[in-house]
N, CA, C and O of each residue as an XYZ file, in Angstrom:
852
protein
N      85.607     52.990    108.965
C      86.028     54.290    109.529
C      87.538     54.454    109.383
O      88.127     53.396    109.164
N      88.394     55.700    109.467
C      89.594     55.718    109.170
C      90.217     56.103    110.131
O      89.780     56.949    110.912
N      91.482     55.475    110.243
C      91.959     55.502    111.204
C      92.808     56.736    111.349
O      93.263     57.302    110.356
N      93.097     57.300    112.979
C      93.339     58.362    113.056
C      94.746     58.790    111.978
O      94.801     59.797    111.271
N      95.989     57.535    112.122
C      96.742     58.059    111.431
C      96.425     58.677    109.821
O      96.685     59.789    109.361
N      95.865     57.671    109.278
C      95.067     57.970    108.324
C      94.662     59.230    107.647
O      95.149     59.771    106.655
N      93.507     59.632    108.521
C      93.077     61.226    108.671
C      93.910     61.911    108.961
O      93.514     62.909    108.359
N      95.352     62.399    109.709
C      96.073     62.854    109.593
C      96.773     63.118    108.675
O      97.147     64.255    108.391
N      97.104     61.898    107.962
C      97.679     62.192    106.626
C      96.804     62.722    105.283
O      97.449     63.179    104.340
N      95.582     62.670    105.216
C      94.964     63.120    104.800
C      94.712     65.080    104.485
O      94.764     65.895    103.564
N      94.456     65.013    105.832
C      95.005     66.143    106.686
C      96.033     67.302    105.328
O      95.902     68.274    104.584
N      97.120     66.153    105.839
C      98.211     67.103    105.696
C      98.425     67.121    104.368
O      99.012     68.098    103.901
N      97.944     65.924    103.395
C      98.023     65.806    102.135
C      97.145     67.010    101.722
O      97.967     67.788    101.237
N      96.085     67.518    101.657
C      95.014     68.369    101.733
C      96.093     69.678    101.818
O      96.376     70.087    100.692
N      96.674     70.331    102.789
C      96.770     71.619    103.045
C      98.054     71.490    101.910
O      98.046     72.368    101.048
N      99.139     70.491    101.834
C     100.288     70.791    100.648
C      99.286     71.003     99.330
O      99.803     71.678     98.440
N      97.968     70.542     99.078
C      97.522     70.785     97.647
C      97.183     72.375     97.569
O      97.217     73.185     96.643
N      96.804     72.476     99.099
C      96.442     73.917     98.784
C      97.544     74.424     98.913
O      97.821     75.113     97.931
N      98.640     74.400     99.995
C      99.532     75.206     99.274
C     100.089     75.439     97.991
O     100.633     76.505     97.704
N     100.006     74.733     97.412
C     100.763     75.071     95.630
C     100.125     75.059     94.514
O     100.476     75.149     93.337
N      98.436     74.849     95.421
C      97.631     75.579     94.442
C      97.619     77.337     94.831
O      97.171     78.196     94.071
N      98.057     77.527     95.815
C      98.369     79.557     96.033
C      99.549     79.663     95.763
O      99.769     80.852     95.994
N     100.653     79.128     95.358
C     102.117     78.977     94.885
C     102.622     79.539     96.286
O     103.041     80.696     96.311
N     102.603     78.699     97.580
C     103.391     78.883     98.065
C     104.628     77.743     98.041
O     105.708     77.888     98.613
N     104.178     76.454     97.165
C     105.324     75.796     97.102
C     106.002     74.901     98.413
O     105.167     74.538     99.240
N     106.667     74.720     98.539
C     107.492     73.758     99.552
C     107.890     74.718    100.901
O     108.993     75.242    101.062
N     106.671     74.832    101.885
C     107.041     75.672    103.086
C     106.733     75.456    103.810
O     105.777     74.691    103.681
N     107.172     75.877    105.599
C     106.794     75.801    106.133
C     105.365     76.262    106.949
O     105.050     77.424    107.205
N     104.557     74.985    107.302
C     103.160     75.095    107.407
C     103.089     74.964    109.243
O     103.388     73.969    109.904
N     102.599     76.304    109.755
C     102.782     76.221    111.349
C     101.162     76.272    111.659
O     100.267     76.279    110.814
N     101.011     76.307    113.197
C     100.067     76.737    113.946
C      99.827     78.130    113.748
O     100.771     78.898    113.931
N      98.461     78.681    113.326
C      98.108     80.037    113.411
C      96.933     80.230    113.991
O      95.829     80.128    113.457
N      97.253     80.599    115.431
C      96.049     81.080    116.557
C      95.385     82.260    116.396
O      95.788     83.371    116.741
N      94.070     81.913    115.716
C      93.215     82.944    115.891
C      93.300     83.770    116.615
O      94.275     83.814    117.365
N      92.302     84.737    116.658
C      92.094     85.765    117.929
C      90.919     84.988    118.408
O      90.741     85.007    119.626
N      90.024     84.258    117.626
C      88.559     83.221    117.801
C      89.027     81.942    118.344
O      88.226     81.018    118.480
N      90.296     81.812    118.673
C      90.628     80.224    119.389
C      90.773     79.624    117.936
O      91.679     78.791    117.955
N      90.290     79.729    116.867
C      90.802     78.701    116.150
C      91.993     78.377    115.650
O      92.794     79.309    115.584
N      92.462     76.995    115.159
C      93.688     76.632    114.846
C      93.954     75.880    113.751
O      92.984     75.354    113.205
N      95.030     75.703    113.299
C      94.947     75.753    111.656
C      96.571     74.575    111.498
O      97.608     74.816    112.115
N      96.421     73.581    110.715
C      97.462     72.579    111.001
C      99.222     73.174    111.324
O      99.957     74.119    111.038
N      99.229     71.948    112.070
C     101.258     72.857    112.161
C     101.708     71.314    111.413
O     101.062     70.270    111.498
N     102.922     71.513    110.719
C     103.380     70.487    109.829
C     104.627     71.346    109.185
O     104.557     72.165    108.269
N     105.298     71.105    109.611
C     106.849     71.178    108.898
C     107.080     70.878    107.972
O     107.083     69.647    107.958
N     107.349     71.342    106.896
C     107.958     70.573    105.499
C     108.747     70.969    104.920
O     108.424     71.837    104.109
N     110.318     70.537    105.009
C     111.359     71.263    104.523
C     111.110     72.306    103.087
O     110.351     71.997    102.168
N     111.687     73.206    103.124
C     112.114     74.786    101.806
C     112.016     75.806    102.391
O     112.191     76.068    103.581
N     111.661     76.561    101.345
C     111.978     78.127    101.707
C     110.727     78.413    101.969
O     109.850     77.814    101.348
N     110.377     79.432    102.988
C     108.957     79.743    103.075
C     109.121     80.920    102.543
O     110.097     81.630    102.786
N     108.075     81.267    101.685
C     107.605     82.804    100.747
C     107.367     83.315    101.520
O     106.215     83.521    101.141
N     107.435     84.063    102.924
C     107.177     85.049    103.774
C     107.432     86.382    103.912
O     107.510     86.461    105.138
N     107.574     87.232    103.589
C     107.731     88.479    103.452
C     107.564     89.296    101.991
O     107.183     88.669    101.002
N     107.849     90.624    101.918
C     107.742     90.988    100.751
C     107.898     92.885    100.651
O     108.008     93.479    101.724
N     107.897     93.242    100.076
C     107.632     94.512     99.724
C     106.188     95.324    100.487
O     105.078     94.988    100.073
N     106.279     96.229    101.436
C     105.034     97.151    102.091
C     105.682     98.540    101.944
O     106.801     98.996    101.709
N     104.238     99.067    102.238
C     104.428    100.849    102.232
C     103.545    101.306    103.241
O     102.464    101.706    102.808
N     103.784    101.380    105.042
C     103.165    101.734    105.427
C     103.341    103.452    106.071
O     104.097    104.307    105.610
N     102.458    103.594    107.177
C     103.084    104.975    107.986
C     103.134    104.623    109.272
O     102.127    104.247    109.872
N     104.398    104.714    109.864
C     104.863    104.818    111.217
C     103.852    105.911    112.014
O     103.125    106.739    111.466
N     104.026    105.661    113.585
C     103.076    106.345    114.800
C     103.935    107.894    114.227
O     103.093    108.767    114.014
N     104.808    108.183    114.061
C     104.793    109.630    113.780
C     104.719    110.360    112.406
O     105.385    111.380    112.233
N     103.594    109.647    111.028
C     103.412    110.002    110.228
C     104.847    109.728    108.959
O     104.930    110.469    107.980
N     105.697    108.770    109.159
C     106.709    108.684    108.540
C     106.416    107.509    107.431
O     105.732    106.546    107.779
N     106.901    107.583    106.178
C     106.455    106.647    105.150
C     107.444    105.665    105.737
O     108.485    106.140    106.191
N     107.132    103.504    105.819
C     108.085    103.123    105.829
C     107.678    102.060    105.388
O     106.572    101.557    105.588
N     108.849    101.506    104.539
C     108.647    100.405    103.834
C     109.655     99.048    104.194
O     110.254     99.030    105.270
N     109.801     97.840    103.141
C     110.742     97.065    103.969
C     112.224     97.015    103.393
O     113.033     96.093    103.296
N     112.268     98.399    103.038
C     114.025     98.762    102.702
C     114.459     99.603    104.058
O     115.644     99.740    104.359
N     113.301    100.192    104.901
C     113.526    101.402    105.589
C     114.394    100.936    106.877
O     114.100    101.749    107.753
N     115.203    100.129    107.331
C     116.011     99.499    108.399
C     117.054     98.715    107.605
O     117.261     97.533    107.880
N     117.494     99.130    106.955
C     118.912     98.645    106.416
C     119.799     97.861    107.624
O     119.758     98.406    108.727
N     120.354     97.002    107.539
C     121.080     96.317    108.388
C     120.451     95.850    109.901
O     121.053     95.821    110.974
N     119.186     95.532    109.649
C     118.432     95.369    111.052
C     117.722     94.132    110.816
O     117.207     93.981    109.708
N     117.600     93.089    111.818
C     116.720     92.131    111.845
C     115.290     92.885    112.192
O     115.271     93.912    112.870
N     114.126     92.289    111.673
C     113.057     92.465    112.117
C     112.020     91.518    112.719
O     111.677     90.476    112.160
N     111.529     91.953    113.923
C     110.336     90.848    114.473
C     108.503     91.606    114.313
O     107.953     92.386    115.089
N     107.978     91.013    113.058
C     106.814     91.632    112.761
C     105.546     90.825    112.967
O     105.204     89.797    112.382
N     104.778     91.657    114.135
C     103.378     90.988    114.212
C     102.541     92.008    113.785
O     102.936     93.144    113.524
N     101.062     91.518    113.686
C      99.924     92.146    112.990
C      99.006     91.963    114.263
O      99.302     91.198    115.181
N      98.083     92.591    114.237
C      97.185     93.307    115.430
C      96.405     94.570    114.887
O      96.275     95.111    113.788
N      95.944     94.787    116.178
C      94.870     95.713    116.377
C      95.081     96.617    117.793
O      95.266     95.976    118.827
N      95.065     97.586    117.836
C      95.142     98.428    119.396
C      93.822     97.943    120.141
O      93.870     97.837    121.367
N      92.402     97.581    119.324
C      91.050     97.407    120.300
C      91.318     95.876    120.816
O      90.335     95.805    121.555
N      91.758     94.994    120.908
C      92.103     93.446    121.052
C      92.525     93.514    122.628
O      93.366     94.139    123.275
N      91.637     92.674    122.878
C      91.494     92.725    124.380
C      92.588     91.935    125.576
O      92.760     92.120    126.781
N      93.375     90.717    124.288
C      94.240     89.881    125.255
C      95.260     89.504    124.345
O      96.444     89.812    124.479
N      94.735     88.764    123.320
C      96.232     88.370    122.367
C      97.345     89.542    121.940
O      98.553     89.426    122.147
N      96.918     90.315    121.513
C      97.918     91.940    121.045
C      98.378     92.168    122.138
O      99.607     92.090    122.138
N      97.762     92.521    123.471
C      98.805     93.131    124.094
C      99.757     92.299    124.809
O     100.850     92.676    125.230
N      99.158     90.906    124.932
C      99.979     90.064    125.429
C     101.454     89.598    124.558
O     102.522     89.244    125.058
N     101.120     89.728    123.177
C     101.912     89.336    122.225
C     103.133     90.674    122.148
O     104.276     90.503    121.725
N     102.734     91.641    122.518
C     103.493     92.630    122.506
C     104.192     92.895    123.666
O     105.208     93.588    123.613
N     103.729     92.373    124.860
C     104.351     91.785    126.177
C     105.560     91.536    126.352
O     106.525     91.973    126.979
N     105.212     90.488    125.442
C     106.213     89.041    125.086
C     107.478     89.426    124.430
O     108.626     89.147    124.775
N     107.187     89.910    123.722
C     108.346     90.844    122.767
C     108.875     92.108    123.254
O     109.917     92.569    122.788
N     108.293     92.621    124.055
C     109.137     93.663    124.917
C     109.874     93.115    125.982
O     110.806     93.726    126.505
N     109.507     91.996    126.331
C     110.548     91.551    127.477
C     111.377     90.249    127.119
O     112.197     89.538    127.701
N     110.874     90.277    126.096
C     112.053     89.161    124.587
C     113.549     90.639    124.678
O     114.628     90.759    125.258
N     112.778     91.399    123.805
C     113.985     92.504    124.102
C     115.001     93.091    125.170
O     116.145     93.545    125.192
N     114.158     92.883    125.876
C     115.179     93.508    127.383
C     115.914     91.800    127.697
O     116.850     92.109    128.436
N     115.944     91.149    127.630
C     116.540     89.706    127.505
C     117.630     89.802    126.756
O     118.683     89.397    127.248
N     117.629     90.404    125.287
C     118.828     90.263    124.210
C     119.691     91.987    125.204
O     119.283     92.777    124.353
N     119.999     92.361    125.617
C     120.552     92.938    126.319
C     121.190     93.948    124.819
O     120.363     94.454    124.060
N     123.127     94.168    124.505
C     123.224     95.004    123.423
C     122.660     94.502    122.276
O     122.535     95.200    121.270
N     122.250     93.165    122.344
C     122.261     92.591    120.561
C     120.060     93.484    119.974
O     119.440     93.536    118.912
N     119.715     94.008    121.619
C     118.756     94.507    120.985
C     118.792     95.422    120.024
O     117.857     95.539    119.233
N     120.120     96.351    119.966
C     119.907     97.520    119.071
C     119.804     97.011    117.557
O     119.318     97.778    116.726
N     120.289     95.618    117.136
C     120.466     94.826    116.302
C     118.907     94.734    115.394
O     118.703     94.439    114.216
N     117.940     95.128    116.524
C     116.394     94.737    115.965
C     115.775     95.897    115.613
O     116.121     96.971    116.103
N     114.623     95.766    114.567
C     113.823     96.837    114.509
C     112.150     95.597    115.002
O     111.905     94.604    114.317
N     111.412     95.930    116.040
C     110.387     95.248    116.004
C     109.174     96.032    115.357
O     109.133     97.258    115.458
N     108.281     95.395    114.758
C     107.438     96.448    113.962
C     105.910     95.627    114.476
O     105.729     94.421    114.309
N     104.762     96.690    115.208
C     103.710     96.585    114.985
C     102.670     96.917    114.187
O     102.081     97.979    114.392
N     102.133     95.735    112.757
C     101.382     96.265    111.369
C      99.969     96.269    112.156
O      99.740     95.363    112.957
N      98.984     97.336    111.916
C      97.182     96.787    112.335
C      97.248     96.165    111.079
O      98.085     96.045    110.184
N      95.880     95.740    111.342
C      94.611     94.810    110.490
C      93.981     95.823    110.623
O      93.828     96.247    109.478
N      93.407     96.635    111.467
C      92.282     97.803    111.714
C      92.277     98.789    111.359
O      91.896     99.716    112.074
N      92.760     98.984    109.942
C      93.223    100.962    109.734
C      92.321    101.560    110.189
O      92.504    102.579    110.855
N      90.937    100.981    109.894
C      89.731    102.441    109.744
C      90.035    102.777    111.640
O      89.625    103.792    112.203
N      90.512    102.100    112.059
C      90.383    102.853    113.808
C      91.882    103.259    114.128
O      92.143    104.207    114.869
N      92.827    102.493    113.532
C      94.081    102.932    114.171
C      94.431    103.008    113.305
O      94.537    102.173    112.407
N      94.857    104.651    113.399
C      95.490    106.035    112.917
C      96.852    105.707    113.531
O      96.944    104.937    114.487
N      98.055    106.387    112.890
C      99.212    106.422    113.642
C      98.877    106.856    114.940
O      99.184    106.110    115.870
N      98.383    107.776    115.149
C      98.179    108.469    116.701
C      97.715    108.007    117.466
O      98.030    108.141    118.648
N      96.646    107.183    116.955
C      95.853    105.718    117.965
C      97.088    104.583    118.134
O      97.301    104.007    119.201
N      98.152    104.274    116.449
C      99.105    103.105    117.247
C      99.954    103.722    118.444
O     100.136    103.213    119.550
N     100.580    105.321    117.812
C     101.453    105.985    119.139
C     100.819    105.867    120.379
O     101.629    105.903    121.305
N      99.883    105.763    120.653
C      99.505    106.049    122.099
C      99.557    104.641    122.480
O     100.326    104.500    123.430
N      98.892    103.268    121.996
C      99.151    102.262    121.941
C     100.006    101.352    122.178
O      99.737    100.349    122.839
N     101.465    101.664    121.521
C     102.694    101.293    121.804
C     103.551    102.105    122.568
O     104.757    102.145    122.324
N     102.874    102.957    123.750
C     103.948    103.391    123.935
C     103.669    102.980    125.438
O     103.970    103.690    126.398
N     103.068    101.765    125.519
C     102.748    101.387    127.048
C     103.863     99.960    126.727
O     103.940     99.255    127.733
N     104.634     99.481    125.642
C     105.619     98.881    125.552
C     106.808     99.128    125.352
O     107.306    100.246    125.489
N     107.549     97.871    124.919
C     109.149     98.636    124.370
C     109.185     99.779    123.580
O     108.491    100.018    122.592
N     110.228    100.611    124.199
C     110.496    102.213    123.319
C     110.948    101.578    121.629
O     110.701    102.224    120.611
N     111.492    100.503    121.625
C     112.067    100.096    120.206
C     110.899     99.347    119.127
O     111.127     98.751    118.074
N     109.789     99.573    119.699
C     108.320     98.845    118.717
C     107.565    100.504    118.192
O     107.105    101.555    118.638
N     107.818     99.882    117.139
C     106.979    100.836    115.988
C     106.166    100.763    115.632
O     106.291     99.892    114.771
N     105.242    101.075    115.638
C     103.469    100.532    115.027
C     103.681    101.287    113.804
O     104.419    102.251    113.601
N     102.596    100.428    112.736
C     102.226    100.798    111.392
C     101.170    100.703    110.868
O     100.742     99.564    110.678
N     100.433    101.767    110.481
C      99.426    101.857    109.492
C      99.220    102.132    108.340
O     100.104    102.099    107.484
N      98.205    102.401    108.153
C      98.074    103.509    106.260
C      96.552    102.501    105.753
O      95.948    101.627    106.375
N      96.294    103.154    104.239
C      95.406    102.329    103.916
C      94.966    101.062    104.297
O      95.777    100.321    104.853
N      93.849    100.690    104.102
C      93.139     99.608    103.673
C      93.565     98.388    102.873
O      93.502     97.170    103.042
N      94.144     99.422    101.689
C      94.821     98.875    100.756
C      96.219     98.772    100.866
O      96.936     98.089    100.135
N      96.495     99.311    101.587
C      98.367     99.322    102.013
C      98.517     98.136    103.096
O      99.534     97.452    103.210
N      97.276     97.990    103.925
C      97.599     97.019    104.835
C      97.145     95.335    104.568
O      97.313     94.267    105.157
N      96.391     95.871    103.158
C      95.732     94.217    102.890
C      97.159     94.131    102.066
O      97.360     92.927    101.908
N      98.086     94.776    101.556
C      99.233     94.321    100.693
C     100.136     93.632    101.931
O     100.617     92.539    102.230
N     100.064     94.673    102.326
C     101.604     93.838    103.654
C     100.936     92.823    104.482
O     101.747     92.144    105.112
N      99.855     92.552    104.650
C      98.991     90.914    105.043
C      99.489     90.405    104.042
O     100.623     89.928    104.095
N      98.840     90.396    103.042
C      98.896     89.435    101.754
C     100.550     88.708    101.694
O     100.858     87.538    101.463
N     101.472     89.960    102.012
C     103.325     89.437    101.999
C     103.381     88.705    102.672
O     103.915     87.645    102.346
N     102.802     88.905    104.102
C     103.098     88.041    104.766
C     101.974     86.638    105.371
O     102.169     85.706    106.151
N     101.061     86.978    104.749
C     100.429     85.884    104.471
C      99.478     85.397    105.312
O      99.057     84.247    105.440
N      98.973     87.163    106.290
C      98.302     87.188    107.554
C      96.822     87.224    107.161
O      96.402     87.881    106.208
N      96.086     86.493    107.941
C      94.566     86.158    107.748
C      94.019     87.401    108.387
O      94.742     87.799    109.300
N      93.041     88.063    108.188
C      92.359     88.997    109.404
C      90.952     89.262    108.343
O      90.822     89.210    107.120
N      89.997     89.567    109.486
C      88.467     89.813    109.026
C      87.514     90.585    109.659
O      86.982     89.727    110.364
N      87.043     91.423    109.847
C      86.101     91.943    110.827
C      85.478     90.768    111.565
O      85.461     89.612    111.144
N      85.066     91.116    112.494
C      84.041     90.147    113.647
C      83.007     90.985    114.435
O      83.317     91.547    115.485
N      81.486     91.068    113.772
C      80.816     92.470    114.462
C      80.199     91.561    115.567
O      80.130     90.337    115.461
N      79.800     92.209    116.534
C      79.327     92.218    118.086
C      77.654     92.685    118.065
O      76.879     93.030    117.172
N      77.562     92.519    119.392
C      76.680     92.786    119.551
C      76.155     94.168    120.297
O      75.086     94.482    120.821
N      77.428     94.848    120.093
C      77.115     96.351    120.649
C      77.055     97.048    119.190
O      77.524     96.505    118.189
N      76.471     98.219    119.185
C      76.551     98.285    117.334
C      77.352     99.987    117.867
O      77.412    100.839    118.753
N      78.060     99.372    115.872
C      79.140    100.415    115.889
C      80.749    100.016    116.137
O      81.746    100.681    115.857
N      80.647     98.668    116.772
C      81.468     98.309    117.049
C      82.121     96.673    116.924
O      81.418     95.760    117.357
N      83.211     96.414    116.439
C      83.529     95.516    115.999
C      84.851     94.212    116.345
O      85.857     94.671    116.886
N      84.854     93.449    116.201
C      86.493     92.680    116.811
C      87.129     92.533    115.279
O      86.420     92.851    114.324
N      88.381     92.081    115.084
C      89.221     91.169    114.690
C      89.440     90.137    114.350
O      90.107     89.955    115.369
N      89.547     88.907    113.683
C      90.016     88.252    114.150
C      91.249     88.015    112.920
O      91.024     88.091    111.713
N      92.680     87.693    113.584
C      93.699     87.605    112.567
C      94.882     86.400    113.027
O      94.768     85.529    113.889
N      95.782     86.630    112.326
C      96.604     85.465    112.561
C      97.465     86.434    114.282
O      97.387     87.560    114.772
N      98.092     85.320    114.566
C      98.776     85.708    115.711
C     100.501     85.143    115.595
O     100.910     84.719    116.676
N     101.291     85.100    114.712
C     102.318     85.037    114.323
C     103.100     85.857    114.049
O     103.147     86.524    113.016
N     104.002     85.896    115.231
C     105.236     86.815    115.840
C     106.460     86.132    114.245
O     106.820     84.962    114.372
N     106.987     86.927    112.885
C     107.811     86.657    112.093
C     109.407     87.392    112.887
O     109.632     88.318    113.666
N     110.100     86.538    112.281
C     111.761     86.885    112.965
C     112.083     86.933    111.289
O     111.864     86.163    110.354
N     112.568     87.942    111.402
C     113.443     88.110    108.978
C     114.514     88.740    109.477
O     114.577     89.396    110.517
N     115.788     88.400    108.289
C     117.162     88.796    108.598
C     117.577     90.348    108.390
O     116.577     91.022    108.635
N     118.126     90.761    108.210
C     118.428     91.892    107.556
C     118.436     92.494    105.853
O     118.679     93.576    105.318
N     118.108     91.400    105.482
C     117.918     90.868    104.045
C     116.072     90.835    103.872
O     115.864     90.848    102.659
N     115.266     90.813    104.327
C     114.224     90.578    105.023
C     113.929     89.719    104.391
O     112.906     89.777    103.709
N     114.803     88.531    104.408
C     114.414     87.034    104.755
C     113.838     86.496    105.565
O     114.359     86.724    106.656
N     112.539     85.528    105.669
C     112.351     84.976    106.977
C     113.126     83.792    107.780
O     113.526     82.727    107.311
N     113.196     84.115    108.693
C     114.385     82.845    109.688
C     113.358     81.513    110.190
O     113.333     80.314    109.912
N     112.287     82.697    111.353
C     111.766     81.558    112.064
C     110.156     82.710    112.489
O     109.905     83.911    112.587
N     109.601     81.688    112.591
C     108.598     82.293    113.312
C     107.896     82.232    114.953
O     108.027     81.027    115.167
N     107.523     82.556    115.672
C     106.940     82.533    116.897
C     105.944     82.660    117.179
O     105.190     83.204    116.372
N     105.327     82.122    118.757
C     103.579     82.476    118.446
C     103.138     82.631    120.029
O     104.000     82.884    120.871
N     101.702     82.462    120.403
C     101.601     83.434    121.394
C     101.837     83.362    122.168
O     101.818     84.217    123.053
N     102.421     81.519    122.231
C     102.696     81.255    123.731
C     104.007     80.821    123.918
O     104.372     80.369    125.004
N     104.890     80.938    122.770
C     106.403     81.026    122.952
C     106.595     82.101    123.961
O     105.758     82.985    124.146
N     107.773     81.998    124.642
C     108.250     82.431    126.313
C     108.947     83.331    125.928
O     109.512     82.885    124.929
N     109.341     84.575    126.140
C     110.165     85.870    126.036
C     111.816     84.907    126.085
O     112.814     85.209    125.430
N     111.701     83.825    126.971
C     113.223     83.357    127.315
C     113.483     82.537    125.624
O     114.422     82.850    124.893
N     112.519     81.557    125.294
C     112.564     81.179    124.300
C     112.591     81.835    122.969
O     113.442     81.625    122.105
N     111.597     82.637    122.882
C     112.606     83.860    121.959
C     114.003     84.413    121.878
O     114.841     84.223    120.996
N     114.084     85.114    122.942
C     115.719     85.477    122.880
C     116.497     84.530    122.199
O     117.042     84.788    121.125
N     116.590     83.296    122.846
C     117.696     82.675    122.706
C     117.400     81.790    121.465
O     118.359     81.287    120.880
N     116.533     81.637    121.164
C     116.535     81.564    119.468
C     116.942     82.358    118.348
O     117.660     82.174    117.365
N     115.961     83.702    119.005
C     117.186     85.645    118.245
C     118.638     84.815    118.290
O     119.211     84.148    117.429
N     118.948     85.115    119.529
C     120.904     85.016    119.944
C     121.094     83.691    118.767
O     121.696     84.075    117.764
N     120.805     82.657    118.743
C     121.188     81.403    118.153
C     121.592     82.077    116.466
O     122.722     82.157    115.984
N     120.217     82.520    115.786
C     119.855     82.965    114.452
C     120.996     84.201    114.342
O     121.391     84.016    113.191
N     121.492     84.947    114.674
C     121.984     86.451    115.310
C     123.760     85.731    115.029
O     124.593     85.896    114.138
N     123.727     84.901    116.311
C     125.489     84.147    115.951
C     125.423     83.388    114.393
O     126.460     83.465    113.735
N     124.286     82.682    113.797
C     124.600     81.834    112.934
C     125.252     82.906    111.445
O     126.070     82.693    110.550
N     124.158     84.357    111.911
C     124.688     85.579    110.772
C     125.685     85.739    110.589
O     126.290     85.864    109.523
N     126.173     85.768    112.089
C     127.484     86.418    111.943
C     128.442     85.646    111.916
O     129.521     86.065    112.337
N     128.351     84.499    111.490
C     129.513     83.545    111.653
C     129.453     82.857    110.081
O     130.167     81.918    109.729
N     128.436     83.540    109.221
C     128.655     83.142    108.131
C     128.875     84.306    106.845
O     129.105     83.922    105.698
């Protein structure tokens, strides 16, 4: 039988093959909490992580926006659904009172909420949605195809999950809060149970290191 260290390394040998068999190359490999409880290895491995990329979605008031559209703004981008019963709104919680924490350096941010769910949330379904949080979170939709591109950038899992009421369906997707520079580089990432305090002051840390270089 093998021993636990063993299988661990195994483990981890396993997910680097798959990474660079999808060319993500030398990155960082975190925890990604289902909306289903499941969990997926965390393992650090020094480089650059391929995280972000080029999207074209539509903002809650019908506005085209892509990831040129915040020039000089850090961004904190999670993916969701408005029907999600605990992780989304909690995750969006978290980040609204992450914000009221960074005090002026908030104007510094653009936070952006992408669905997984177009066929239900319409801008007008995210507007009504986000507006039980921070005034500075933007929800985004658009296609099917517009939203499997900006997953794909960022490298977010999501799938239908049908029920047993018919007609009606769950989610399930990654739950990874991204922090990208103004460059829309990625810095760091966060997750569901990082602390509004622990955010901030990771922002503030990442925020001074900008500006001091």
């Amino acid at each position: 039988m093998r021993s636990p260290a063993l299988q661990r390394t195994l483990w981890i040998v396993a997910f680097l093959v798959l990474a660079a068999a999808l060319g993500v190359g030398a990155v960082e490999l975190w925890r990604i909490r289902s909306a289903n409880g499941l969990a997926q290895l965390t393992e650090k491995v020094t480089g650059t992580a391929t995280v972000g990329g080029p999207y074209s979605l539509i903002d809650q008031e019908g506005n085209r926006v892509t990831e040129r559209s915040f020039p000089g703004l850090y961004r904190l981008i999670v993916f969701g659904f408005t029907s999600c019963p605990d992780v989304c709104p909690t995750e969006l919680q978290n980040i609204s009172d992450t914000l009221d924490l960074l005090g002026s350096d908030v104007n510094k941010i653009q936070p952006l909420f992408i669905t997984v769910d177009p066929e239900r949330d319409t801008p007008a379904v995210m507007k009504d949605f986000i507006s039980h949080f921070h005034p500075r979170i933007r929800g985004l939709s658009g296609t099917p195809e517009e939203v499997a591109a900006a997953a794909k950038a960022f490298r977010v899992y999501y799938q239908k999950v049908p029920t047993n009421e018919p007609n009606f369906y769950m989610m399930d997707h990654s739950t990874v809060i991204y922090f990208m520079d103004p460059g829309g580089q990625f810095l760091v990432h966060f997750n569901a149970t990082t602390t509004p305090k622990d955010m901030a002051d990771t922002i503030h840390r990442y925020m001074q290191k900008g500006s001091a270089s």
